[in-house]
Every structure is written in C-alpha cells, then in structure tokens.
N, C-alpha and C positions, 0 to 999 in steps of 0.2 A: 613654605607649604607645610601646613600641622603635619604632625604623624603621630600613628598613637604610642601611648605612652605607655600602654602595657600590651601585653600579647590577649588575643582573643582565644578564650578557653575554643577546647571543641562544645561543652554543652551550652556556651551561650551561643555559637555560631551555627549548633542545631535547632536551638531555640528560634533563631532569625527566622532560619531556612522551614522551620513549621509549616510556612503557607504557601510555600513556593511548590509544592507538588502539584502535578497535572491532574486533572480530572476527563474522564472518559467522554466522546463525542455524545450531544443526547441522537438515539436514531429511532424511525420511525417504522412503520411497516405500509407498504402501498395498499390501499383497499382494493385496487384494481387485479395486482399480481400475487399481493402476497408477500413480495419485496423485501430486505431491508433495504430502508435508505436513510437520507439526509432530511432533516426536518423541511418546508418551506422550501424544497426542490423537487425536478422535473426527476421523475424514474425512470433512471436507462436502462433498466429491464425493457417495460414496455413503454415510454413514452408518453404518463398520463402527470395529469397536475391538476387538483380540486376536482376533478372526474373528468378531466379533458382530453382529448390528444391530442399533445401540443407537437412532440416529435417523432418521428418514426423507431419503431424499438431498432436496439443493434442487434447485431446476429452473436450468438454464442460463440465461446471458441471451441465450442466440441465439436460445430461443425465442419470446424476447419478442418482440410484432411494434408495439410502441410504444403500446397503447391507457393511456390515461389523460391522455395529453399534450394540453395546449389548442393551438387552430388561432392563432397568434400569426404576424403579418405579420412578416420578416425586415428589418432594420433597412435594407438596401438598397433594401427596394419605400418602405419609409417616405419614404426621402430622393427619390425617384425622383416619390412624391406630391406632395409638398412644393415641388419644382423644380417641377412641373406649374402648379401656383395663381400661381408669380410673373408 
C-alpha cells in the first residue's frame, strides 16, 4: 500500500481544507406569520405553504404551564436532609 513519502506541511494541508468550511442554512420569512423558516417548507409557526393551510399551527411552549412533571426534591434539600441525620 503507497504511503507518502514526505510529511504534509500544515499550509498545504490548510490549503486542502480551504473548501471544506460549512456555510450557513439559506432561510426564509413566512408571508403569512412573519416566521423564520426553511425555504420550500411548511411553517410550524402557523401551518401555511404557498398561502395555504396545509397543517394545523403548534402551540407554543409558553403556554405550557409545566403539568406532567413529577414533584421531585432538588438535590440541594436532599443533601440539606442528609446533613440533618448526622
């Protein structure tokens, strides 16, 4: 199997890497919402597409007011019990 036959500098092996940097997603703004989004996609803000409503918008999470969460003691009271008993 070849192997090279000299070491590769660091400025030719930045030279390579030139083009290999990422470039930023293109995004677009919804006419309907106002939105950013995805080019050539449905906005889950409201659920339009070419002026349509294709899906129903989602709900925010601000209006979540936390219900499903168990009542779980913060690791602070724990150690706070703990010191108690010695």
């Amino acid at each position: 199997m070849p192997v090279p036959k000299y070491r590769t500098s660091a400025s030719k092996r930045n030279m390579r890497r030139s083009h290999h940097a990422l470039s930023t997603p293109g995004m677009s703004i919804c006419p309907n919402c106002d939105e950013v989004k995805a080019p050539h996609v449905v906005c889950h803000a409201c659920g339009h597409y070419k002026g349509q409503q294709v899906l129903e918008a989602r709900q925010s999470n601000e209006a979540w007011d936390g219900a499903g969460l168990s009542e779980t003691p913060s690791t602070a009271e724990k150690d706070t019990t703990s010191n108690e008993s010695k």
